[in-house]
Structure formats: C-alpha cells, structure tokens
C-alpha positions, 0 to 999 in steps of 0.5 A: 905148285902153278907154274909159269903159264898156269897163272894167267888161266888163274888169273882169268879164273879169279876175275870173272868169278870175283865178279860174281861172286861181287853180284851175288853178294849184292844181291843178298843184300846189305844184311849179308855183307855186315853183321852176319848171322851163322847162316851169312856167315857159313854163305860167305865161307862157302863163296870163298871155298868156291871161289878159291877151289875153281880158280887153282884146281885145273880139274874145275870148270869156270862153269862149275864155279858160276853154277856153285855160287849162283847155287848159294845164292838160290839156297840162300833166298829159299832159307830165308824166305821159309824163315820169315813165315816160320818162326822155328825154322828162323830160331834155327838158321839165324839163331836167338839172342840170349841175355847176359845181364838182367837188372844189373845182375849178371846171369851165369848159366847164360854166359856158360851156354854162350861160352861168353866170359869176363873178360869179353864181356869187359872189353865189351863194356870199354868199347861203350864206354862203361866198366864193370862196376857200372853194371848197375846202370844196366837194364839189359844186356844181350849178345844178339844171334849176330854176335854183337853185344847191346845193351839197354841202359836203366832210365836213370842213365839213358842221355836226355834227348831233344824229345825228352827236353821238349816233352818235359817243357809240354808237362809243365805248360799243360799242368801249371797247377803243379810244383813245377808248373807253379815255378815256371809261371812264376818265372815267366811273371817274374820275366814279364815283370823285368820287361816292364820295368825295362819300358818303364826306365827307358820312357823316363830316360826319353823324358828327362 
C-alpha cells in the first residue's frame, strides 16, 4: 500500500517517464503505434511493464526506468533494421500472413494452424459488409502477421471505379470496328443527327 507522501514521488515518477515513453514511441514511428506486429506489441507491453515497475517500486530508480526504455527503443531499430535485409529473420519477428479462403474455398488446416474459427471469421466478414454465403465472391482472404483479416474480392464483385469507367470509354474510341465501338458511333451519329435537326427547325421558326 502507497501511503500519503509516497504519491507525489509517484506521481513525479509517471509524468517524466510517460513523457519518454511518449518520445520513444514517436520515434518508433506510426507502424508501432497502430496495427501492431507481435514484436510492436511485445515493445509496447514491455514500455508499460517499465513504465508501471519504475514509478510504484521505491527500489527502482527514475534513471533505471529512462535506461530500460530507451533500451527498447535501441532493440527495437537493430530488430528492425537486420529484418529489412533478411528476409528470414523478418518471417520470424513480424510474422507471415497465412490464407484462409482461396477461390471461395475455405482452407481449414489454415484456420487450425491460426486458431481462426467461424465464428471469427463471420464477424469478420459483417464488418465488411459480407455473410458467409458470399464466400464465393471471394479471391482471396488472409489474416495478415498483424491480425487483421483482408480480402481480395473476385473481379466480378470488385466496385467500378473512375478508372474503370474512363478505361472502358478509351476501348471503345480505340476500337470502333468492334460490337461496342459500332454502338457508340451509332450513338453519336444518331446525337449529331438530333443536333441538326434542332438547327434545322429553329432556322425555319426564325423565317416564318
């Protein structure tokens, strides 16, 4: 139990090490602080087990507390650093993403091996808006080494897009030969032809 006089020392204790604490996870960037990796996250507990065992144990310096952080923060850039030039050692930090669903087909050894069952994977599905009967609009589905659940929707199912729309417009100007292309020019012959019609009664109207 703290008594009364211990809490300002506590108090002191909290501030400057949330403070640092604050700056090294600043320093560690956005990635660290959002969707975390199983190395991130085992950083961020270790930062709190600090933070917490500094401040309340009287036999811990403020110092102490300082060094161990910044001590994370120094293992946490060697770690990552070695894993962007090997590739193994990444695998083995962050962790790999492993598919679930292939083609609309569920793999199940996946969802042994990850300890990912339906009921997860259901709830996942409603958070995009989806239900397990549309499985079949599914390419490909993942939990990535981060925990979050993404997909790949087929073609079919993928929403147009303004690039899509702009795309489809060019092929049918570049290939006016074709079924489509014929349509179009027969559209705009039709537009033309409308235009000049209009012209046409709107010079009478002017003679009469």
């Amino acid at each position: 139990m703290l008594e009364t006089g211990d809490f300002g020392h506590v108090l002191l204790h909290i501030v400057v090490l949330f403070t640092v604490a604050l700056i090294v996870v600043r320093l560690m960037g956005n990635r660290t602080v959002g969707q975390l990796s199983p190395f991130d996250f085992v950083i961020m507990v270790g930062i709190g087990d600090i933070i917490v065992t500094a401040s309340m144990d009287k036999g811990q310096t403020l110092l102490s507390g300082i060094e161990g952080l910044f001590t994370l923060l120094l293992l946490q850039q060697i770690l990552s650093y070695v894993s962007l030039k090997n590739v193994t050692l990444r695998k083995w930090v962050e962790g790999t993403p492993v598919t679930l669903i292939q083609d609309g087909k569920i793999l199940r050894e996946n969802f042994v091996k990850t300890h990912f069952n339906y009921d997860d994977l259901r709830q996942e599905l409603h958070k995009l808006g989806m239900e397990m009967t549309d499985l079949q609009d599914i390419k490909l589905a993942r939990l990535e080494s981060c925990g979050v659940f993404s997909i790949i929707k087929t073609a079919e199912k993928e929403p147009l897009t303004r690039k899509d729309l702009e795309t489809y417009i060019s092929d049918i100007y570049k290939n006016p030969l074709t079924p489509l292309g014929q349509e179009w020019v027969k559209m705009e012959q039709f537009m033309s032809d409308v235009r000049e019609l209009t012209e046409y009664v709107k010079n009478n109207k002017g003679l009469k």
